[in-house]
N, C-alpha and C positions, 0 to 999 in steps of 0.2 A: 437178903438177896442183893449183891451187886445194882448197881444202878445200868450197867450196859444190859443186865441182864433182865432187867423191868423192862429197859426200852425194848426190847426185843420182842416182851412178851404180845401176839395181836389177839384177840376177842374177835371171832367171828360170827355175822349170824345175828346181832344185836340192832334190833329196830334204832335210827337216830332218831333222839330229838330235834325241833326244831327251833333255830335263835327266834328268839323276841324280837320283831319289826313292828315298823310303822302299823297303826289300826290294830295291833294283837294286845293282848295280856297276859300277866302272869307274873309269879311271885319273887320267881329265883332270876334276879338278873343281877348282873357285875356293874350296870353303868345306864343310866338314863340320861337323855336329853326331851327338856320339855320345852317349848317355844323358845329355844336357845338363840341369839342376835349375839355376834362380837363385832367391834369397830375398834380402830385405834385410832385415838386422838380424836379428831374432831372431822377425821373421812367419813367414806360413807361403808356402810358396815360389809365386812366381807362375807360373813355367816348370816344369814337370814332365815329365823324361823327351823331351825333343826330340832326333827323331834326323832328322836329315836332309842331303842333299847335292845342290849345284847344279852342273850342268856348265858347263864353259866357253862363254860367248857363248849362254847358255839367259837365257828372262825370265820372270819371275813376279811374280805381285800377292803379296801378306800381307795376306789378310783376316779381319776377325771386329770382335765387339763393342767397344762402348770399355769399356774395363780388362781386354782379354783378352790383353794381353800383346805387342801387337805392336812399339811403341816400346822396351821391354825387348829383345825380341828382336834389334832393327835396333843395341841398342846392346852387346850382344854384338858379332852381325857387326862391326861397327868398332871394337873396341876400348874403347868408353868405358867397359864392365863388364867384370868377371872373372865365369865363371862359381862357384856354390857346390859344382856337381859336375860333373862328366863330362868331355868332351875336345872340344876344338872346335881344329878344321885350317883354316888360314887360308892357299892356297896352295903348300898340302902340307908348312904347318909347326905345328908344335902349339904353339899361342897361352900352352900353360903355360910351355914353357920357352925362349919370345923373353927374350933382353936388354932392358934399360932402352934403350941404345944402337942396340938394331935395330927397336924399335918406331914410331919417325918413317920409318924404309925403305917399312916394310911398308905402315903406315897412308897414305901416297902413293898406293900401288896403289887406295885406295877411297877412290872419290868419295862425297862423302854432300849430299844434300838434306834441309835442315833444316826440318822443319814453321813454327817461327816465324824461319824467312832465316838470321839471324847476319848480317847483312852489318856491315860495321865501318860505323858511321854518319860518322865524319870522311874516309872515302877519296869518291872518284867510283867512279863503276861501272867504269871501265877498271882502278883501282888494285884494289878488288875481287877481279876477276877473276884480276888479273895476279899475286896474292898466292899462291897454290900454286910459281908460276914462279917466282917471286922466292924463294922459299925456299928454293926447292931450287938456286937459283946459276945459273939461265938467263941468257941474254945479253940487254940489253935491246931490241937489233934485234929478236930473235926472239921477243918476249915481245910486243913492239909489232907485230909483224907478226901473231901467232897469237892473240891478246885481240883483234885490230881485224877478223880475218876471221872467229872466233867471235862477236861481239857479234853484228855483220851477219849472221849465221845465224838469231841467237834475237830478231833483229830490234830491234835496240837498237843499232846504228849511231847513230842520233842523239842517244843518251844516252848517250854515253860518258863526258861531265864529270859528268853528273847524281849527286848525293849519293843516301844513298836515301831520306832523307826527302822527296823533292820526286816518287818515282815512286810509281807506284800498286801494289796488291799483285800484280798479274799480272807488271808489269814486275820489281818484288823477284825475285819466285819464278822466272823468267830470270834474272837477273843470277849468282842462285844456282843454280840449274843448270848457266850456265856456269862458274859457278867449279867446280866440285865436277868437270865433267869435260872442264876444261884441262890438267889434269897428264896424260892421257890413263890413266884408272884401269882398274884390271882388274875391276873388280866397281861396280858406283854400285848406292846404296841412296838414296830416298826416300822421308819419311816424309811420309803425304798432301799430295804435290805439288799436286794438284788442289783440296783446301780452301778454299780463296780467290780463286777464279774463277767465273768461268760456265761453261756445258756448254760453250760454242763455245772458250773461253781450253783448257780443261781437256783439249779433243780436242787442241789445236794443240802442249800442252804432250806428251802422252803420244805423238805423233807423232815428236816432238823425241827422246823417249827412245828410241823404236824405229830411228829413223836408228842411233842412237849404236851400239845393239845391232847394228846390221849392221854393224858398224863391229867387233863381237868382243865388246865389253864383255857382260858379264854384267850384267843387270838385276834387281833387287827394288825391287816399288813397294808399297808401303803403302797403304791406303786404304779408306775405306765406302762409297766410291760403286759398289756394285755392279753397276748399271745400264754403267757405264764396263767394270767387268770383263768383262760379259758382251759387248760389243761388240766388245771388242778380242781377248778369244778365248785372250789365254794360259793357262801352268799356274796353279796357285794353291797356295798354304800356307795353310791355315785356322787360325787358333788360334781355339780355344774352351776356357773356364776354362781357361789353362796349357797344356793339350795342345794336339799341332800333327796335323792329318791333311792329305792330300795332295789334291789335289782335280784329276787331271791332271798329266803332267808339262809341264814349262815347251819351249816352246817355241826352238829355236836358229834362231839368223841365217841365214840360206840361203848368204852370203857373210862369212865374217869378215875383214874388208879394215886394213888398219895404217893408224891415225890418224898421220901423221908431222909431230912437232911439234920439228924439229931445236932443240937445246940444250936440252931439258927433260930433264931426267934426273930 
């Protein structure tokens, strides 16, 4: 079946689960944090004490002030920091003692949306996109088959040559979207997706990720547009100065359905 035609598909009628928070348990989750502390250098620590845990195919915002620590935290989640104390499970593995060697495995599994894109400014949007695939040793049938059916998703069929200096920022922050969950990732994190839009880009973008999530993925979205949070109704993570409190649990897919992206490994 088509992939426009998965997304399409809705499951009505299906009791949600509920994400793993603060004080709960339970077996199936994407991502812990247990007495987490980050500091850089010899400051005083901006993370203090985060303890939290998301379930599988649950979605949640990250909200708070600016400098309250939310880009820190997103980059825990993916790896680009060590924490200064505590234990953070990635998968059901503890992020202390991955190998050098098994860190590109893991990091595969999470897709990330970058607040200013990263796109490589010399590829086109199809190379872009197609770069998670290619990394990992996809065939290039399949790479060309599943970038040409995703683009047409996030509605960028007709920009598939385009550089990304010639697209606008709505169009970037797709391009980047789709890159971050063509490897088909177990967890997508983004960091204020919506920034650089208008309210009408910013809905069509946060729709995009809700497909995905019924799809299984686990979602974290970042962001100040609160107005958006409240609309859309999932859980939330608060950080305020450093600490994290719960605000709801997050929401799960009614259907977690398998993205099949044959030769992606």
């Amino acid at each position: 079946m088509p992939l426009s035609a998965r997304l399409a598909r809705k499951k009505a009628g299906l009791r949600p689960r509920i994400g793993i928070m603060p004080g709960q348990s339970g077996d199936h989750h994407v991502i812990r944090f247990e007495s987490v502390g980050l500091r850089y250098g010899l400051g005083p620590e901006v993370l203090q004490d985060i303890d939290f845990a998301l379930a599988e195919g649950s979605f949640h915002f990250l909200i708070g002030e600016s400098g309250a620590g939310k880009s820190s935290l997103l980059k825990l989640m993916y790896l680009a920091l060590k924490p200064t104390r505590g234990t953070i499970t990635l998968f059901g593995r503890d992020v202390a003692g991955l190998r050098r060697h098994s860190l590109p495995e893991v990091r595969r599994q999470v897709g990330v949306v970058f607040q200013e894109f990263r796109l490589l400014p010399h590829l086109s949007t199809f190379d872009n996109v197609a770069m998670p695939l290619r990394v990992a040793g996809a065939r290039e049938s399949e790479i060309s088959r599943n970038v040409t059916e995703l683009l047409a998703w996030v509605g960028l069929k007709d920009q598939m040559k385009a550089r990304p200096s010639t697209l606008s920022g709505g169009q970037q922050q797709r391009v980047c979207i789709a890159r971050a969950v063509i490897g088909r990732p177990k967890l997508l994190l983004a960091d204020e997706p919506t920034g650089n839009v208008d309210d009408r880009m910013a809905m069509r973008l946060m729709h995009l990720f809700e497909e995905l999530n019924r799809l299984g993925t686990t979602v974290v979205v970042a962001t100040h547009n609160i107005g958006l949070v409240e609309r859309l109704g999932h859980g939330r993570l608060h950080l305020e100065g450093g600490t994290l409190r719960a605000g709801g649990a997050g929401r799960t897919a009614p259907a977690a359905r398998e993205w099949v992206l044959k030769g992606a490994s």
